[in-house]
N, C-alpha and C positions, 0 to 999 in steps of 0.2 A: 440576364439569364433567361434561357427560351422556358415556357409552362413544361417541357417534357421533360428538361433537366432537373427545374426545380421539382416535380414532383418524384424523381428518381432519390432524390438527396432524403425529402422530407420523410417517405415512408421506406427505410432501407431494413427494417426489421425482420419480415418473415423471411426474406431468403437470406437477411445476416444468422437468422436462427437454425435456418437449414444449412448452411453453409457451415456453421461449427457440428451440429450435429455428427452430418453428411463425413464430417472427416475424421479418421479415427484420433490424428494428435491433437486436434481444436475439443472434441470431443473427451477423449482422455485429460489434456489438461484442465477442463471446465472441472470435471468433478475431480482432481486431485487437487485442483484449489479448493472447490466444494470443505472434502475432508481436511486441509493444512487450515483452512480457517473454523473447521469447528473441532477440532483439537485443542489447538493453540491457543482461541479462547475460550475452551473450557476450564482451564487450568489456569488463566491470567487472573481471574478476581479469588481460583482460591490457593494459590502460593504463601499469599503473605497469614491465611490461618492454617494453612499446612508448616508452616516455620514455627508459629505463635505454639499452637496447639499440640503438635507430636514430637518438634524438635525444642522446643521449650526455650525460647528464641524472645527476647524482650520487641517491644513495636518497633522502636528505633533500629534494633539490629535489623527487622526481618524489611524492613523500610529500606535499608542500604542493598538487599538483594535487587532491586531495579537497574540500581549502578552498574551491576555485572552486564547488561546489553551495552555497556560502549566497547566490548571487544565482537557485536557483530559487524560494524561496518568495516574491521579490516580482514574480517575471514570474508565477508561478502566480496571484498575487491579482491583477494587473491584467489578467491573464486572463480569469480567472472573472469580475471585475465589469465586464468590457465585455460577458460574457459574457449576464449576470443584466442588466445594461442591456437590450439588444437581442434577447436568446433565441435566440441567431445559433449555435445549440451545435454542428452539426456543420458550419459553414464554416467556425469558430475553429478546429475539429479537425483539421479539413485542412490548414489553413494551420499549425495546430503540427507536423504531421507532415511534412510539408514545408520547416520549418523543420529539424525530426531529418535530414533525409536529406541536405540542404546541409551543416548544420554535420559531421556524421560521414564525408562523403566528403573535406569540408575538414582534418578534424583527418588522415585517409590521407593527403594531398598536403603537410601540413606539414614542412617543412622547418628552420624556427626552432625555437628553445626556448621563443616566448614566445608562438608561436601557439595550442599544443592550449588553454594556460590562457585565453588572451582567445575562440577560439571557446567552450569550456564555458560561461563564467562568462557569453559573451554569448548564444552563438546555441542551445546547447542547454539553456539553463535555458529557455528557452521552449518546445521540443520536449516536455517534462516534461510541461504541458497537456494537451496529445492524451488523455492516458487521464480526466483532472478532466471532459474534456467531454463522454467516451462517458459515465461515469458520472450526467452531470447530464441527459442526454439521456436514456437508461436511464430515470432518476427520473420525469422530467418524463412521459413515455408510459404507467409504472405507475398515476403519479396519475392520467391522464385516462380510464385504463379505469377506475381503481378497483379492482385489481388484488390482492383479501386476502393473495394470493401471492407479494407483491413482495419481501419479505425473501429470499425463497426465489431468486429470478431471479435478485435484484443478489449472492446469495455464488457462484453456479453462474457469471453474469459473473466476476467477481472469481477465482473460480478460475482460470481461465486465462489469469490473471498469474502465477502460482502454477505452475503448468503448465511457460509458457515459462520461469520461471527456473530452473527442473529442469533441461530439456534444455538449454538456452543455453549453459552453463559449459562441459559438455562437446564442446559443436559449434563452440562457440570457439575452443575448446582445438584441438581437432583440426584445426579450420581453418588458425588461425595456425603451427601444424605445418607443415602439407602445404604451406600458400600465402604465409604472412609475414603478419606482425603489419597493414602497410596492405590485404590485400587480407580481412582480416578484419575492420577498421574502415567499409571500401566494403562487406561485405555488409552489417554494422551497418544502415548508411543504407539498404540498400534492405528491408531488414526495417522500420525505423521508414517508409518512406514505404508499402510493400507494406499497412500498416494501412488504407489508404482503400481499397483493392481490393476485402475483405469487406465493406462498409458500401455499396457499391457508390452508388446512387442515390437510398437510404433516408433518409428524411423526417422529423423529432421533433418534436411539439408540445408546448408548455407546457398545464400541468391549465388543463382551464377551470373557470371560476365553478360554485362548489359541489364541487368537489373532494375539498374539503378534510372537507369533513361526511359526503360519501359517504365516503371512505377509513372516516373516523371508525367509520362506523356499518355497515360490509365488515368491519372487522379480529375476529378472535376474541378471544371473552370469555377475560382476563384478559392480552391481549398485549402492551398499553402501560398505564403506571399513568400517565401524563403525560398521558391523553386525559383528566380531568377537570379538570385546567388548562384544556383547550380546544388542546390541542397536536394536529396533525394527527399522522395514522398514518404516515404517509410523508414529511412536511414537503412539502407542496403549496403553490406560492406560492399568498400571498394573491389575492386580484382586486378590481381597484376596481367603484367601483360601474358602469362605462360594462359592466363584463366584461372587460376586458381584464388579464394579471397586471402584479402591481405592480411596476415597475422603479425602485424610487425606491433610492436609494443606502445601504448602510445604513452606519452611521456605529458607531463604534470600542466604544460601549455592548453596541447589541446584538451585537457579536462577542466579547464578552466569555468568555460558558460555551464560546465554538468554540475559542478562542486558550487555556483555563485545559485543555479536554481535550486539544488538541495539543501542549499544553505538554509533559502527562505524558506521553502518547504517546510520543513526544521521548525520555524518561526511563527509557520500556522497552526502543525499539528501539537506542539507545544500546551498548548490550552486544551487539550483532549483530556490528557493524567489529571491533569490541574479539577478538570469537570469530572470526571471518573470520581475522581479521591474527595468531593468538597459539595458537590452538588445536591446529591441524596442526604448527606447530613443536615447543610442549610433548607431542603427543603421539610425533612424530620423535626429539626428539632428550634428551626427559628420561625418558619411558613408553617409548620403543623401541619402540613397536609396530610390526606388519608394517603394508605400506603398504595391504593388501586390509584390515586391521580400520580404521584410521585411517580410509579410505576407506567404509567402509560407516559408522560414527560419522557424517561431515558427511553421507551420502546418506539416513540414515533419519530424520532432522528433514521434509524435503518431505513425505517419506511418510505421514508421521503428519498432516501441515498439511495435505494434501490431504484426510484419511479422515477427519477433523476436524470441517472445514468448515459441508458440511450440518449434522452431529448441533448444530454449534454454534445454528446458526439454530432446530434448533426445542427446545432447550432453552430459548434465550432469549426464545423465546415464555412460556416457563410461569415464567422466573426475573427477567427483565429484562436488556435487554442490559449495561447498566452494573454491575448485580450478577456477572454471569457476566465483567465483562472485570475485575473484583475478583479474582476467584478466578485467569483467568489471567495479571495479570500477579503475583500469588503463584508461579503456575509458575514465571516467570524468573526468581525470587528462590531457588528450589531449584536450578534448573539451575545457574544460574552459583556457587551452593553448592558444589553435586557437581563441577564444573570446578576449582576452588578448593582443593577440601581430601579426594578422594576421594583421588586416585592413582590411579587402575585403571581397564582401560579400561570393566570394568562402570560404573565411576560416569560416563564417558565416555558413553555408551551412553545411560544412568539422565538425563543432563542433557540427551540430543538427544531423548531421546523430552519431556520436559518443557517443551523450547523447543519442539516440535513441537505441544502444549498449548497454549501461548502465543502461535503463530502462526494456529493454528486457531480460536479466539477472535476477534483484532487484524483479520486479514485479512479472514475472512470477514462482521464485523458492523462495524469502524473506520468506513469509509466511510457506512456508514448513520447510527449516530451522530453523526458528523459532518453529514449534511445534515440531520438532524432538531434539530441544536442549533442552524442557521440557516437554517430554512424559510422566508425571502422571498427567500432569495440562496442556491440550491443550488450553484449552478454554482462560487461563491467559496468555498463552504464546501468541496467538491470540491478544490479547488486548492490551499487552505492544506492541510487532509491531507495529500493524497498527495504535496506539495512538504515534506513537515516532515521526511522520512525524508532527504533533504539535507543539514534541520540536525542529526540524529541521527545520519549521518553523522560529518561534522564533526567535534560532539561528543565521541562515540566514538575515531575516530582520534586526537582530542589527548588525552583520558583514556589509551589504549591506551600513545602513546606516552609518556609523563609516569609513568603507574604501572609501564611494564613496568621503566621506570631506578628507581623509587623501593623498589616490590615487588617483581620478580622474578617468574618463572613460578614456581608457577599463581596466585600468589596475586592477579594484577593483574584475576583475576575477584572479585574483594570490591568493586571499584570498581561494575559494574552490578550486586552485590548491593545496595549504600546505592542507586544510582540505583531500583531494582525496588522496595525499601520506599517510599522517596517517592513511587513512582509509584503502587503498593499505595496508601495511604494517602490520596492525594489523589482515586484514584478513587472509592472507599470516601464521602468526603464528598459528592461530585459527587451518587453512585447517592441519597445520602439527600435532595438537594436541591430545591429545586424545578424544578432543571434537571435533573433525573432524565429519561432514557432508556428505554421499556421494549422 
């Protein structure tokens, strides 16, 4: 590689920053993820004492509310494939977000024990959406400029999910203080519908014909090893022959390499709820630690996932993305090590910077991956993603619960150690395959 290429690769920041700015939908969707991520986890750590405390909900019951997110991965996919039908991406978006701001002012006004579960399980798994379609939107306007730089835009997008779940927790927190757990759920909603405000009146097209070979023949030398397959740089729908892209359906085959890397996905972020729900206790009440060291532990994970991000994007220009997501979900396999069998809150500390690794990786390249392992259906490919964390959710919490009676603390961190080696492992095959990622 000639010194003027590599140094184009190395510093791609400032004009990637102008380049989202500069444009009103790179722009608009930065800060409507901004707000989908400081909504959504404002209201995630306090649900289960919004159950406990006003609906008068025993631990175990309000514990089985998690369960309700195994019905977002299949509003996510019949999302995405009306979506990739019609190319309708930012009126789906709308109408998801719309959907968020009903259902969370709904679960405020609940009065039953049986309502918050049937609204999640119904009306907010489809709320979930809204970010599958900024991102398929996002895609679809890189492909038709053709855009060498598009790696670079969708992790600066993506960030500011990343962003909002930082501040969220604690504006949450503070909120439900000051105002009570329902008038914290009603800002929820207007934070999930406040998403359309940034996006204002902004327009997306789908790549036109020939797209796919210009991205091709835009990207720099050695940035996808999948482009001598004939695999687009960006996963640009196809176009028939009239010009128009192909909306044809795609059928359970070709989702095959999308569903085997979401699977693992699954398998990393798995160990997150496990750490969420288990972490601050062990370090409470068996490490003793002061509540300012605890507290700085769970706060420098973001930190590191943020200052991550980028460097992740143009390493995997030179490594391949599915190589480098090799290496990071190896990090979660040390982290939840050091959680495991350190003791101290150095290894504390040792394991959030390593998750911090592993997030900077996932986050910032996940979503690419994924619509480039389903280039005729971005928008579904979008939507199993970012709906899997759901089922990893899930997952998680019943691992969590089940090992923490079996193992005991710390050691109920060995469980998303085996989950990290399988995930390890299977990516590892993937990167060699001819479903390779670069």
């Amino acid at each position: 590689m000639s010194p003027v290429l590599a140094a184009a690769e190395v510093a791609p920041a400032p004009s990637t920053i102008r380049t989202v700015w500069g444009s009103p939908l790179y722009r608009g969707a930065t800060l409507a993820l901004f707000l989908s991520g400081l909504g959504t986890s404002a209201a995630a750590p306090q649900i289960t004492l919004f159950l406990v405390d006003d609906l008068h909900v025993s631990l175990t019951t309000a514990g089985l509310y998690y369960l309700t997110s195994i019905t977002a991965p299949v509003a996510g996919y019949l999302i995405g494939a009306r979506s990739d039908r019609t190319g309708r991406r930012l009126g789906l978006f709308r109408l998801c977000a719309l959907a968020g701001f009903l259902g969370w002012c709904a679960m405020a006004l609940a009065d039953q024990v049986w309502m918050p579960f049937v609204i999640s399980a119904v009306v907010l798994a489809f709320a979930g959406g809204a970010g599958s379609q900024l991102f398929a939107a996002v895609h679809d306007d890189l492909q038709a400029t053709a855009d060498p730089g598009g790696d670079g835009v969708v992790s600066v997008v993506r960030m500011a999910l990343t962003a909002g779940w930082i501040v969220g927790p604690v504006a949450g927190s503070l909120l439900a203080t000051a105002a009570g757990p329902r008038a914290m759920l009603v800002a929820t909603g207007v934070c999930t519908l406040a998403q359309i405000v940034p996006m204002g009146f902004a327009r997306a097209h789908a790549a036109p014909p020939g797209a796919q070979a210009e991205a091709a023949g835009a990207a720099p030398p050695g940035a996808h090893q999948a482009e001598a397959a004939g695999e687009a740089a960006g996963g640009a729908q196809p176009a028939t022959a009239a010009g128009a892209p192909d909306r044809r359906r795609v059928g359970v085959r070709d989702m095959l390499p999308l569903l085997a890397f979401t699977g693992l996905y699954v398998l990393v972020y798995a160990g997150e709820p496990i750490k969420y729900g288990y972490l601050t206790i062990y370090m409470h009440d068996d490490l003793h630690l002061p509540t300012a060291v605890s507290g700085a532990v769970i706060g420098i994970q973001p930190l590191i996932e943020l200052l991550l991000m980028p460097l992740a994007v143009v390493v995997a220009r030179r490594t391949g993305m599915m190589r480098l997501m090799v290496l990071g979900a190896a990090f979660g396999v040390g982290a939840n090590l050091c959680f495991a069998l350190t003791g101290s809150a150095a290894g504390m500390f040792a394991g959030q910077v390593l998750m911090g690794g592993v997030w900077g990786v996932f986050a910032g390249l996940g979503i690419i991956v994924a619509q480039r392992l389903l280039p005729e259906a971005v928008a579904t490919a979008s939507a199993v993603f970012m709906s899997s964390t759901a089922i990893a959710s899930a997952l998680g919490g019943l691992t969590g619960s089940l090992g923490v009676s079996l193992l005991g603390l710390p050691h109920v961190f060995l469980a998303p150690v085996l989950y990290g080696l399988v995930a390890t492992a299977g990516i590892a095959v993937m990167s060699r395959s001819r479903h390779a990622v670069g």
